[in-house]
MINU-930466 format. One line per 4 residues: their letters; for each residue x, y, z of C-alpha. Coordinates in steps of 0.05 Angstrom, whole numbers, plus 5000, padded with zeros to 4 digits. Layout:
A) X:Y:Z | ...
//
This chain:
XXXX) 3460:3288:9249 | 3446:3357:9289 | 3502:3343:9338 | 3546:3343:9269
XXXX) 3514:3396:9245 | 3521:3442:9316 | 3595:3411:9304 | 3602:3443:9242
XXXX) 3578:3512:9259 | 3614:3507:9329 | 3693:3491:9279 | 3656:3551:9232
XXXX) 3652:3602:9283 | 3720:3582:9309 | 3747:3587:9238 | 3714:3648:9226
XXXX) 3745:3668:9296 | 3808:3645:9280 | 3810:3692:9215 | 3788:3747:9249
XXXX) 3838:3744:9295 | 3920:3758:9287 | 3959:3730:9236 | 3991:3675:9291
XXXX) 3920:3651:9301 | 3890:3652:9233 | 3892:3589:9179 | 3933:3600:9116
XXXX) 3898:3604:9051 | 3918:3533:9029 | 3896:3508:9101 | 3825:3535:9086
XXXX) 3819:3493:9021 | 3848:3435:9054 | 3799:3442:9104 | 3739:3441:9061
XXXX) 3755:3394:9013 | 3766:3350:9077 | 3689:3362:9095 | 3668:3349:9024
XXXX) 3698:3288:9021 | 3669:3270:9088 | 3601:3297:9059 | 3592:3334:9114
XXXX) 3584:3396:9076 | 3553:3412:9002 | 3577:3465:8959 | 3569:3488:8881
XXXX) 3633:3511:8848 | 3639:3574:8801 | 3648:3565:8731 | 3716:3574:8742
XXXX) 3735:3538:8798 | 3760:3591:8849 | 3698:3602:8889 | 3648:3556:8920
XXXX) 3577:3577:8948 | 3522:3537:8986 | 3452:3528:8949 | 3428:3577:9011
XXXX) 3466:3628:8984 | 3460:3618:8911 | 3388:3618:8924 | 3399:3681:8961
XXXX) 3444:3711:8900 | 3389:3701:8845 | 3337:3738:8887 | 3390:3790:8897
XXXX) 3404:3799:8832 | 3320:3798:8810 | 3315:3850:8858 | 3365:3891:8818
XXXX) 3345:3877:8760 | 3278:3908:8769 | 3238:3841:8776 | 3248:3808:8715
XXXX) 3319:3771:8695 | 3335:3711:8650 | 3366:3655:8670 | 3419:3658:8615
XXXX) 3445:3730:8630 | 3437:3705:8710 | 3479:3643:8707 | 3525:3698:8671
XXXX) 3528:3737:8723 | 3535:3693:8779 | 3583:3650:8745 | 3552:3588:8756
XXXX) 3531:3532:8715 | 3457:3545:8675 | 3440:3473:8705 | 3458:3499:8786
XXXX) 3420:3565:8768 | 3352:3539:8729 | 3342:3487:8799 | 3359:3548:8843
XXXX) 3312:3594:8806 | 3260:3542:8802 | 3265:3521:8879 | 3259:3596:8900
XXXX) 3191:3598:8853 | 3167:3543:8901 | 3186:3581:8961 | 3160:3646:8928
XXXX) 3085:3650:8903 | 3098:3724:8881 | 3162:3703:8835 | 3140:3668:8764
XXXX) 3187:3629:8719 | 3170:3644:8650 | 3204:3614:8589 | 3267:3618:8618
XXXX) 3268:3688:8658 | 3246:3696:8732 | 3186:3753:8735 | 3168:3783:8811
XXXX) 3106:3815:8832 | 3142:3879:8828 | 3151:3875:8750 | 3079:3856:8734
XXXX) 3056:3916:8775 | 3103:3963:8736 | 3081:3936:8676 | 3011:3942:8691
XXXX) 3024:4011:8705 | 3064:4023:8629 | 3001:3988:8590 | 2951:4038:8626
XXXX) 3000:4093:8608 | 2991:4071:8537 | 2914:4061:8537 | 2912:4130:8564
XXXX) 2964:4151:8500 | 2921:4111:8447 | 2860:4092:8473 | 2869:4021:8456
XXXX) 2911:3962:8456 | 2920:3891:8435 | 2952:3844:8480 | 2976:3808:8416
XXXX) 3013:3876:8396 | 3041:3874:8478 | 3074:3798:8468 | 3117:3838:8411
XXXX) 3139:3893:8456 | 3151:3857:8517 | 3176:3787:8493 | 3127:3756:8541
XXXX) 3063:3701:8525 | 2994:3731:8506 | 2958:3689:8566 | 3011:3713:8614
XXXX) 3002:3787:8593 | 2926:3774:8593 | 2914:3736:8654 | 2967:3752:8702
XXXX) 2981:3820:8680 | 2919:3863:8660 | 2857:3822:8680 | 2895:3819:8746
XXXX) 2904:3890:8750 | 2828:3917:8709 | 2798:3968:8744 | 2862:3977:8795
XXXX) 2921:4011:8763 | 2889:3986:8687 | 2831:4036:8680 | 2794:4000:8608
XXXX) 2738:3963:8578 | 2753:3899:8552 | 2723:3887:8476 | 2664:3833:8480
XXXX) 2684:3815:8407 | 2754:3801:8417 | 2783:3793:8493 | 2847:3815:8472
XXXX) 2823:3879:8466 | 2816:3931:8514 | 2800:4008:8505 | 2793:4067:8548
XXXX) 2719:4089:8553 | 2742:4160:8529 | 2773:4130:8458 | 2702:4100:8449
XXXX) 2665:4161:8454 | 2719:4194:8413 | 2712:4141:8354 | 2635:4142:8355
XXXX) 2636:4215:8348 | 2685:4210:8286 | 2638:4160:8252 | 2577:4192:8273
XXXX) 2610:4249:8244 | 2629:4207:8176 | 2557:4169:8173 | 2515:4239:8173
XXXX) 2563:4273:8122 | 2552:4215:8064 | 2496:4223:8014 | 2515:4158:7960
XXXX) 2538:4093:7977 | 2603:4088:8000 | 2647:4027:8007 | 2657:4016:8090
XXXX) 2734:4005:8076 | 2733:4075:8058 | 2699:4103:8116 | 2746:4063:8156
XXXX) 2803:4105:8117 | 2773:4166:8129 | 2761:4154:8202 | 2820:4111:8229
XXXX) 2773:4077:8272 | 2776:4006:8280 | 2733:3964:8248 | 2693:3929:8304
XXXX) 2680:3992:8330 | 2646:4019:8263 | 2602:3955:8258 | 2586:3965:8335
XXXX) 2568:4040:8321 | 2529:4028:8246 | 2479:3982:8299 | 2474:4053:8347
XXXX) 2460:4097:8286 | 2414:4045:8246 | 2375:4102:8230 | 2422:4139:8187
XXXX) 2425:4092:8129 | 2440:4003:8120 | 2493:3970:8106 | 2496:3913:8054
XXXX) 2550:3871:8083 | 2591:3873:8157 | 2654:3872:8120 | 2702:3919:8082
XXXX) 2673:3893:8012 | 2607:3921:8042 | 2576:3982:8023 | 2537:4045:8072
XXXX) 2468:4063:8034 | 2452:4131:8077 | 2381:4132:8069 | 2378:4209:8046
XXXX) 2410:4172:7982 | 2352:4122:7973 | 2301:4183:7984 | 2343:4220:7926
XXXX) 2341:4163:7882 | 2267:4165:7893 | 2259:4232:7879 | 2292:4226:7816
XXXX) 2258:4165:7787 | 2191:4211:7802 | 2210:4266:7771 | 2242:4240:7715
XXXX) 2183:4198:7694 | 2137:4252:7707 | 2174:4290:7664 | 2190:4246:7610
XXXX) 2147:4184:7613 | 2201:4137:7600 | 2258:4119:7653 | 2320:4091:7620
XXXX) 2351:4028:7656 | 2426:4046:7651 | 2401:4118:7681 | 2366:4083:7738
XXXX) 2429:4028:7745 | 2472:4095:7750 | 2432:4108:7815 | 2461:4058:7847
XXXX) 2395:4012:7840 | 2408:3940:7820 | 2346:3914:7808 | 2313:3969:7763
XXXX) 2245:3937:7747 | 2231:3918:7809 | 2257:3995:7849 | 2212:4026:7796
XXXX) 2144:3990:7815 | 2158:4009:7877 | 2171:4070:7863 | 2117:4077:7825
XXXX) 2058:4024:7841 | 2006:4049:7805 | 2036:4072:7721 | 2023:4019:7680
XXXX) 2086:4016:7636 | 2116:3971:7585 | 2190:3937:7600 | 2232:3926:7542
XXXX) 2300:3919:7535 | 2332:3979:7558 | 2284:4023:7582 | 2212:4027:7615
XXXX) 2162:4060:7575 | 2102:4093:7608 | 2030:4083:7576 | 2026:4157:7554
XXXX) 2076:4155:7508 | 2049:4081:7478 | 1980:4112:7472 | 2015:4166:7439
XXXX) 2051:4121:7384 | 1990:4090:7367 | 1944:4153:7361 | 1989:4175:7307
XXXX) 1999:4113:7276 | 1925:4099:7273 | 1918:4167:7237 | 1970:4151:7187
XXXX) 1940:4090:7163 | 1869:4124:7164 | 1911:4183:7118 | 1955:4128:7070
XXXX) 2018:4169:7085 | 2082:4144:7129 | 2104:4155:7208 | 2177:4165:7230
XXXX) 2163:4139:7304 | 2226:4170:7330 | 2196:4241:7323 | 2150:4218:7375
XXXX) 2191:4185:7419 | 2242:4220:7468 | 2319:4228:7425 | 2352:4185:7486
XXXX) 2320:4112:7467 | 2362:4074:7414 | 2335:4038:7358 | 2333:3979:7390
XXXX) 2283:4015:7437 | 2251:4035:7383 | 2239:3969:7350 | 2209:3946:7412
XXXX) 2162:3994:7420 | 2142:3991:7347 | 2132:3916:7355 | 2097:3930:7417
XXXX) 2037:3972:7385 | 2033:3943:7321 | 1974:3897:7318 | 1964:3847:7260
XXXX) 1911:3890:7233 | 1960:3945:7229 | 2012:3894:7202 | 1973:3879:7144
XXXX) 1964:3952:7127 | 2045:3970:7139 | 2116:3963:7124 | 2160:3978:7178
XXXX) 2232:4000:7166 | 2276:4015:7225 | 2233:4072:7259 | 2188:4097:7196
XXXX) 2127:4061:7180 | 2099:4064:7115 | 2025:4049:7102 | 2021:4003:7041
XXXX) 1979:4049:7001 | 2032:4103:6994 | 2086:4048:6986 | 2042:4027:6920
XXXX) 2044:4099:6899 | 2116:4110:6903 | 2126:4040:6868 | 2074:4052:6823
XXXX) 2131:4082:6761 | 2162:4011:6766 | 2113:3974:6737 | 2123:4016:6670
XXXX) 2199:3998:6684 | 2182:3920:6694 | 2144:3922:6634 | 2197:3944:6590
XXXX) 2246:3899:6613 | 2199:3837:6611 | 2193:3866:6530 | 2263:3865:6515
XXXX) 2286:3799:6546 | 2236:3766:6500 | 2253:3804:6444 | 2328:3798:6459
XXXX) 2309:3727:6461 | 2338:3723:6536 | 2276:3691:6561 | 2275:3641:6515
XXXX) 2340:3623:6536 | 2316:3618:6611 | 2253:3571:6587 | 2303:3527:6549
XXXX) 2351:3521:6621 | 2286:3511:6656 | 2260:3456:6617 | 2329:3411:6610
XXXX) 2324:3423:6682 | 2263:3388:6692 | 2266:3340:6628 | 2267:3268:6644
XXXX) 2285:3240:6583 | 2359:3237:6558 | 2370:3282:6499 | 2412:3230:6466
XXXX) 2363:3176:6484 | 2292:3167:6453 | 2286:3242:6439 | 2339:3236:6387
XXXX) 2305:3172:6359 | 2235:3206:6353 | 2273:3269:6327 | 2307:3212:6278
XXXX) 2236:3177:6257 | 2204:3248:6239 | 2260:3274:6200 | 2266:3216:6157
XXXX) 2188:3216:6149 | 2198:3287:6126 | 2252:3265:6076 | 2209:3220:6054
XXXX) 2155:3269:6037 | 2200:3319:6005 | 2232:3272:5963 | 2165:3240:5940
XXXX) 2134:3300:5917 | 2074:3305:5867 | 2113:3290:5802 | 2136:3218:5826
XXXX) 2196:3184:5855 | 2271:3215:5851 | 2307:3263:5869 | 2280:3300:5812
XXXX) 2210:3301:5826 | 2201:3361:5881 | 2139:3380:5918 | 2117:3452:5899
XXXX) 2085:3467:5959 | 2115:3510:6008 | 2085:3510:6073 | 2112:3469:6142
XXXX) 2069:3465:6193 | 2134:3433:6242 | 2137:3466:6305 | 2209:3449:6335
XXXX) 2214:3436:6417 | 2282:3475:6431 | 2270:3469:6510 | 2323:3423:6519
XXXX) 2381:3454:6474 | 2448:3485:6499 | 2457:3556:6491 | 2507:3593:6452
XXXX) 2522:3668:6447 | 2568:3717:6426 | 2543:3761:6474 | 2576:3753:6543
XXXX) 2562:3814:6576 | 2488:3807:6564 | 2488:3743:6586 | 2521:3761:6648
XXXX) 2484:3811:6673 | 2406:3787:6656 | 2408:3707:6653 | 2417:3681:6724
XXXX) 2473:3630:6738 | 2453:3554:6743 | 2429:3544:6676 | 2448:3474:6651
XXXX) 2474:3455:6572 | 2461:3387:6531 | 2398:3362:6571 | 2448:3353:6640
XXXX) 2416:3362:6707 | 2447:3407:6764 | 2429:3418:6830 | 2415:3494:6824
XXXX) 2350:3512:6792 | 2354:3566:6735 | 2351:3641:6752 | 2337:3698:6708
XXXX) 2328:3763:6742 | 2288:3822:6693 | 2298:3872:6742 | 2352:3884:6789
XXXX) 2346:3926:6860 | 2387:3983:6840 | 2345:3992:6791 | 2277:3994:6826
XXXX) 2322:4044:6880 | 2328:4085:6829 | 2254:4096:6813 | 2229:4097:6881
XXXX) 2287:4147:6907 | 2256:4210:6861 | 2181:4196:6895 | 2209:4179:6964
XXXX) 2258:4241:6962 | 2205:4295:6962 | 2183:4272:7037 | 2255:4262:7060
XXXX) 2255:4195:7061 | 2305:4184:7002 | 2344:4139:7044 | 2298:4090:7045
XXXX) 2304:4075:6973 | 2342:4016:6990 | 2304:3987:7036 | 2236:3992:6988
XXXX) 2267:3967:6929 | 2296:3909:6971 | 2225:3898:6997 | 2191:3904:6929
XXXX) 2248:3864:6884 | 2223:3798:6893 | 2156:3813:6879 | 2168:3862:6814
XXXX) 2217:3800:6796 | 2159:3752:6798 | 2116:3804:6758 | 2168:3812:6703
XXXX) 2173:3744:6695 | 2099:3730:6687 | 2102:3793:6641 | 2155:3768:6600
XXXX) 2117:3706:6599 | 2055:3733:6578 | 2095:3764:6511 | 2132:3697:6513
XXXX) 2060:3668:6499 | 2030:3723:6445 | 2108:3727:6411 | 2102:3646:6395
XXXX) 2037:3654:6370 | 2061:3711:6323 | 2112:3678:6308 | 2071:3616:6291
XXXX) 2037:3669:6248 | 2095:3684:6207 | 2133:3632:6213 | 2101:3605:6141
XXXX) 2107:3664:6112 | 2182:3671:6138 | 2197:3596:6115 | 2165:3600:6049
XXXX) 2205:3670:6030 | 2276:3634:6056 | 2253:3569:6020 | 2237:3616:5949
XXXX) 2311:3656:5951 | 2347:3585:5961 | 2306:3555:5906 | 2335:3621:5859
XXXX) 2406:3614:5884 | 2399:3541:5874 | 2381:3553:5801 | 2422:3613:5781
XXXX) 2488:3565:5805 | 2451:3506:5753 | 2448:3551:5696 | 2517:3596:5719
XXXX) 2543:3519:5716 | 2530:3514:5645 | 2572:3578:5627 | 2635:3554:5657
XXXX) 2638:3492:5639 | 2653:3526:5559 | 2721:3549:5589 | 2786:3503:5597
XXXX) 2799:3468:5656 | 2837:3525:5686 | 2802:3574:5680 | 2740:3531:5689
XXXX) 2764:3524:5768 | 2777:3600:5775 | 2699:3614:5758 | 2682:3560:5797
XXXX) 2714:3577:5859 | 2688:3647:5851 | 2612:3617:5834 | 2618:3582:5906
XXXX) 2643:3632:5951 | 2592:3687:5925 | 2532:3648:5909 | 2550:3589:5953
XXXX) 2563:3635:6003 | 2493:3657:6004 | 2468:3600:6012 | 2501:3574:6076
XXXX) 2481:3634:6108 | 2415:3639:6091 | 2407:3568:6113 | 2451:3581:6174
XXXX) 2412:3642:6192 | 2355:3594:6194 | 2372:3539:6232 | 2396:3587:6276
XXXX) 2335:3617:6296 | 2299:3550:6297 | 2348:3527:6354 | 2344:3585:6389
XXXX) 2408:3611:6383 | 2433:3679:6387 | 2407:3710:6320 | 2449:3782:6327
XXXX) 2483:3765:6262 | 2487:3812:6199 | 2462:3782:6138 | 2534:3761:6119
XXXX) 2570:3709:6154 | 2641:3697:6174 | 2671:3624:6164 | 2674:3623:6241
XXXX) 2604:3644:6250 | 2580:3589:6207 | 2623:3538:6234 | 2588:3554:6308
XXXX) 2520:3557:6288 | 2533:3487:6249 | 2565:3456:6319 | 2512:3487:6371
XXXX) 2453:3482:6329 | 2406:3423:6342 | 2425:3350:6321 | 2381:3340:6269
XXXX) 2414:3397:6226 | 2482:3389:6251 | 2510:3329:6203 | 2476:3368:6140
XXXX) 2501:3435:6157 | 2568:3413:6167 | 2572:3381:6107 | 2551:3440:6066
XXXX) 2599:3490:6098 | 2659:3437:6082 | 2633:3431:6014 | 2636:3515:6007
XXXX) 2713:3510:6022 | 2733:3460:5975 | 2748:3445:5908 | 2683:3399:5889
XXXX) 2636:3411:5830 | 2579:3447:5830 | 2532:3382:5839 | 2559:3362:5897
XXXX) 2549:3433:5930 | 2477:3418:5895 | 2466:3353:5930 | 2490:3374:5999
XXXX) 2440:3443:5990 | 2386:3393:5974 | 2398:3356:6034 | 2411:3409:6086
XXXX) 2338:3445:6050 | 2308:3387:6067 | 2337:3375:6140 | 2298:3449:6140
XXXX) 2231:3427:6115 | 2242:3462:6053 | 2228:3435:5986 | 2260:3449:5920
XXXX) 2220:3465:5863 | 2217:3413:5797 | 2266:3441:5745 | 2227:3464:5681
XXXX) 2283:3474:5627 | 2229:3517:5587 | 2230:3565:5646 | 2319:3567:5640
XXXX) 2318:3607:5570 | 2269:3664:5605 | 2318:3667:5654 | 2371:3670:5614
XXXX) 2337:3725:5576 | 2315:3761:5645 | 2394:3759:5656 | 2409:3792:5604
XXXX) 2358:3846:5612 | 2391:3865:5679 | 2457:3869:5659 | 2440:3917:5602
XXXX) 2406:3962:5648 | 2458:3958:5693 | 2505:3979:5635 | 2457:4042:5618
XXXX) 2464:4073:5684 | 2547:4051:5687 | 2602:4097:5674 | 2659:4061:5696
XXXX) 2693:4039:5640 | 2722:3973:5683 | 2653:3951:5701 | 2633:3978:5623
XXXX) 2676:3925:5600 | 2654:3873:5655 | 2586:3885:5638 | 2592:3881:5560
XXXX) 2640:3820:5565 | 2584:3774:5599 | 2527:3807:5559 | 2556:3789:5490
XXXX) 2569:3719:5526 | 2513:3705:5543 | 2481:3731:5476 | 2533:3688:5440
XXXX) 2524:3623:5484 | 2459:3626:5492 | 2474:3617:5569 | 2485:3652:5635
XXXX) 2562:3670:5664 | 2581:3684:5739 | 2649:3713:5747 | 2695:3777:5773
XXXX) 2735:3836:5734 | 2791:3785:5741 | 2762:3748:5688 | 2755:3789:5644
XXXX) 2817:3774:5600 | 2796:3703:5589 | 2721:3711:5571 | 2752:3768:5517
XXXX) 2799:3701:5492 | 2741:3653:5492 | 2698:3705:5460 | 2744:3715:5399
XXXX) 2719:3671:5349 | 2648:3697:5360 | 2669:3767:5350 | 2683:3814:5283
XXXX) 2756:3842:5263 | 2727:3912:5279 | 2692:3882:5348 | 2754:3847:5371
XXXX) 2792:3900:5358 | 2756:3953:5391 | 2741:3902:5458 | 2827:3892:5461
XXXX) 2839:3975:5457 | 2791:3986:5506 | 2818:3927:5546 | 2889:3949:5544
XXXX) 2871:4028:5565 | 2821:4003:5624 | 2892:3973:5642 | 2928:4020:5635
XXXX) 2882:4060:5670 | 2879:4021:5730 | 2959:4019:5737 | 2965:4090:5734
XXXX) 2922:4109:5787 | 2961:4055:5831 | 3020:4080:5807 | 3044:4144:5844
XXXX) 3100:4164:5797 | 3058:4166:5736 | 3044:4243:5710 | 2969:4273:5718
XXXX) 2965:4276:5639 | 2978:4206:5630 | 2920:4188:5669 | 2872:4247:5637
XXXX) 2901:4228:5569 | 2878:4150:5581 | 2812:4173:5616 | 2795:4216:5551
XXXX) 2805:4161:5501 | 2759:4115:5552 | 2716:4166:5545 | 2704:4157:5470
XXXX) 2709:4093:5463 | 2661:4069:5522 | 2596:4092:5470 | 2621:4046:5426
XXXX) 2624:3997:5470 | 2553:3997:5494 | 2528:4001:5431 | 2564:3929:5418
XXXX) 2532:3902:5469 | 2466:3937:5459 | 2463:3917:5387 | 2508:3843:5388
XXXX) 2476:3788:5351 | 2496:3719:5348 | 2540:3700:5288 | 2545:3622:5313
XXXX) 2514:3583:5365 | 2557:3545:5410 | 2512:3511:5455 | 2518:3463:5512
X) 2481:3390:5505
//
């Protein structure tokens, strides 16, 4: 194989010989390529072809061509840009470059590009120029700028060359890292610098603004200068305490307290202190001070509060505590410390209210006026009958029984017993035979009644809600309040107003309401108790004078009865109706008025009645007068005779306990004769000549009859007709002229149109003819007597 070889150099050097030489000698250009691709076929040479096919070159010389071409290209060259420039295939060039990396230790292939000695010495030489510009690097910032791996940089590149043509100090933190001795100094001195100006806690991020240090080299610096201050955390969250700060917030907790002798804890938090309570003990070992919400108090002040509270007990006057205390606590603070130095002895002896303390002695004295005020209104619900009211809610509250149930049977069994009495009588059996006496020794229970009154307002405003009606249970207990708040504010402002304290009004009366409540109510109770036994007093005497006037009505209707029933039917009706709704009247309403008040209802009636009025008493009123007052008021608008309205008045008097005297006909003609008495003197004193005439009409009636007459001016006419037989030529004649001119009389005055001498012309004639008139009446006998069986 080396003879071939020798061969092959031996034909080269003749070839090369022959091309040297003349043009006769030398091998045409075709001849050459024959020639070679002769010894290619034969394998006796091996070449790599260009990209484009012209050239050929040996793997010597392509070897020799990429070292070339690192050399120019300053030691570094990738393999893309080399098989570029050479023109031959990536494949050819990567094996090339990769055998000349075995044959050269100093040459590196590295991700694709071929790196010399030469190049990592010059590089070297660039990164020490930049430690010297910045004082630091980062190898990871290098990989960016030179497009080459962070080992290779590291490793081959600067630890390789540390200490040579690298002149730096590689960080122990981070290996990456290297920095020039002189940039260390220069950094320490910028955060020395930064350290010794601070005096509060400031966040490390911002120191590391301020300084444009890195932040290892703070940390490593903050362990050098430990004396300056602490740090709470190694990170840029953390904080730099400088300990002239610490000795500042010392000095100011002292001197405040001192000054003071109270430390605030939002003050102290504003320091910069986190755990207040615990910085101020140590601060201050040996105070003895009380922690309350938001502040520390010291003893001083404490001893203070209750030296001046002591006195104002011992004194009976009042303490504002915030006077005392410094302006800065809150009332919340205040509270506290109130609470704090109150013992229960003191308790017992004060009212507090906010920050004033009252001692219970001068409360008394400023409440003392109310009492007057609590008596008065405990006297006029029980004479208003509001009380009453409340005892009736509070008992159907608690009753057990069922109103409509065995009460009303009991209620049922004495009532009829009662009939039974009034009916029976001394005299015998009938209705005719009455029992004279007039005493009733009943006492009604009205506890469980409804309520009914006209009078909303007052009902409103001093019966409490939750009262019950008709015996029903609820589930809210009754409620009556006497005295209301504002009220008792209103009292206690003019005492409390003369120390300043007006404003406190509110809070005393609020205090003091449910007790002057409870004391009105026993009050009202107490006059509840001495009123029913007054009233058990006079209730006789009140029964037996209603029980005499409806015994007088009852008999003035009997006789009045008599008179009318002389007339014809028609006119018969007209007296009648007018005998009912005057004296019928009466008597509804006195009996009305009655069982009113026996069932507790409201009483603030006049002594005349309205239909209305009568029809509510008769519906609220208690059960066992109900069906008989009913019955009387329907009777009172009707058209029945006078013995039914009798009968009914008889029943409803006895419903009432009250007892109708035994008629004694001997006793009618002295009342007939006592009538007629009154309505002469009644004619004496009488100048107008209407009522003249009214007035003479019944008297000569009653002197001609021989009985009693009920009826209005209306009437007039027909007791003149009825009256005619009974009367003289001259008598009649005289009662018709003075009839006609009252007349005419009355119809000129209504009469607008009519002339003013008319009237006097009619008023003088009146005038002379009204003796006459009188004396008829004064001097009338009885020419006949007409008389009813």
């Amino acid at each position: 194989m080396s003879s071939d070889w020798d061969e092959i150099k031996r034909l080269a050097a003749d070839f090369q010989k022959a091309q040297l030489s003349t043009s006769l000698q030398r091998l045409s250009e075709r001849n050459c390529i024959e020639v070679v691709r002769l010894l290619i076929e034969k394998q006796l040479i091996q070449v790599i072809f260009t990209n484009d096919g012209k050239e050929y070159l040996t793997q010597e010389h392509l070897e020799q061509e990429i070292k070339d071409e690192l050399y120019l290209r300053g030691g570094r060259v990738n393999l893309v840009e080399l098989a570029a420039a050479l023109n031959v295939d990536f494949g050819k060039v990567e094996n090339a470059a990769k055998q000349v990396c075995a044959d050269e230790p100093d040459i590196k292939f590295l991700l694709g590009q071929l790196i010399d000695k030469s190049y990592t010495l010059r590089l070297a030489t660039e990164i020490n120029q930049k430690l010297t510009q910045l004082g630091e690097i980062d190898v990871g910032k290098l990989t960016v700028t030179y497009d080459l791996p962070a080992d290779f940089l590291l490793n081959d590149v600067v630890l390789k060359n540390l200490n040579r043509s690298i002149h730096a100090k590689q960080d122990q933190a981070n290996a990456s890292v290297f920095f020039t001795r002189s940039y260390i100094d220069r950094s320490k001195a910028k955060i020395r610098g930064a350290l010794a100006a601070i005096t509060k806690p400031t966040p490390l991020s911002a120191i590391l603004n301020l300084t444009g240090v890195p932040e290892r080299l703070l940390y490593m610096v903050l362990n050098e200068v430990s004396s300056l201050g602490t740090v709470t955390a190694r990170s840029p969250a953390g904080q730099y305490v400088p300990h002239i700060y610490s000795r500042m917030q010392a000095r100011w907790v002292n001197d405040f307290y001192q000054l003071n002798g109270y430390l605030m804890h939002e003050s102290v938090a504003n320091l910069g202190v986190s755990d207040v309570k615990a910085f101020v003990q140590n601060q201050l070992p040996g105070e003895k001070m009380v922690a309350l919400k938001k502040c520390l108090i010291g003893n001083k002040l404490i001893e203070q509060v209750k030296a001046s509270l002591e006195e104002c007990i011992a004194t009976s006057s009042y303490l504002d505590v915030s006077t005392i205390l410094p302006s800065a606590l809150t009332d919340e603070d205040v509270d506290e410390i109130v609470a704090h130095v109150l013992t229960p002895a003191m308790r017992r002896q004060t009212f507090v209210f906010g920050s004033v303390i009252l001692t219970v002695n001068f409360m008394d004295e400023a409440v003392k006026p109310c009492h007057e005020l609590v008596n008065e209104h405990a006297k006029r619900a029980v004479e208003s009958g509001t009380y009453q009211k409340y005892m009736a809610e509070k008992m159907m509250k608690h009753q057990d029984v069922d109103p409509g149930g065995a009460a009303d049977e009991g209620r049922a069994d004495k009532r009829e017993e009662r009939r039974k009495k009034a009916a029976g009588g001394k005299g015998g059996g009938g209705t005719q035979g009455r029992e004279t006496k007039t005493k009733s020794t009943k006492k009604h229970n009205r506890g469980n009644r409804g309520n009914v009154s006209d009078s909303d307002d007052e009902q409103d405003s001093v019966i409490g809600r939750g009262g019950t009606a008709g015996g029903k249970k609820s589930g809210k207990e009754p409620h009556l309040e006497l005295i209301t708040s504002k009220e008792i504010a209103k009292v206690v402002e003019k005492a409390l107003d003369e120390e300043g304290l007006g404003s406190l009004s509110k809070d005393v009366a609020n205090h003091y309401f449910p007790i002057l409540s409870k004391q009105a109510l026993v009050k009202a109770h107490e006059l509840y108790e001495l009123s029913l036994q007054k009233n058990n007093q006079n209730r006789r005497q009140t029964h037996a004078s209603i029980q005499e006037k409806l015994n007088t009505l009852y008999n003035d209707i009997r006789l009045y009865e008599k008179g009318l029933k002389l007339f014809s039917d028609d006119v018969q009706n007209q007296l009648l109706k007018y005998l009912l709704k005057s004296l019928g009247t009466d008597i509804c309403n006195e009996l009305c008025l009655y069982v009113a008040a026996e069932s507790n209802l409201n009483t603030n009636y006049g002594d005349s009645l309205t239909v209305e009025q009568r029809i509510k008493i008769s519906s609220a009123c208690d059960s066992e007068y109900r069906e008989a007052l009913q019955a009387l008021n329907k009777l009172l608008g009707s058209s029945e005779t006078v013995d039914a309205f009798l009968e009914a008045t008889e029943r409803a008097m006895q419903t009432c306990s009250m007892m109708l005297k035994k008629v004694d006909k001997k006793k009618d003609r002295t009342l007939i004769l006592g009538h007629k008495h009154g309505l002469l003197e009644q004619l004496a004193n009488c100048t107008d000549p209407a009522l003249v005439l009214h007035l003479t009409v019944l008297i000569v009636f009653t002197i001609s009859t021989q009985t009693m007459l009920h009826a209005s001016g209306r009437h007039v006419s027909a007791i003149l007709n009825f009256l005619q037989p009974s009367l003289s030529g001259e008598h009649s004649k005289l009662f018709n002229t003075y009839h006609d001119l009252v007349l005419k009389l009355l119809s000129t005055e209504s009469a607008a149109d009519q002339s003013k001498a008319n009237v006097e012309d009619i008023t003088k004639q009146l005038d002379e003819l009204t003796p006459l008139v009188k004396d008829i009446a004064h001097n009338f006998k009885k020419a006949g007597v007409t008389t009813v069986e």
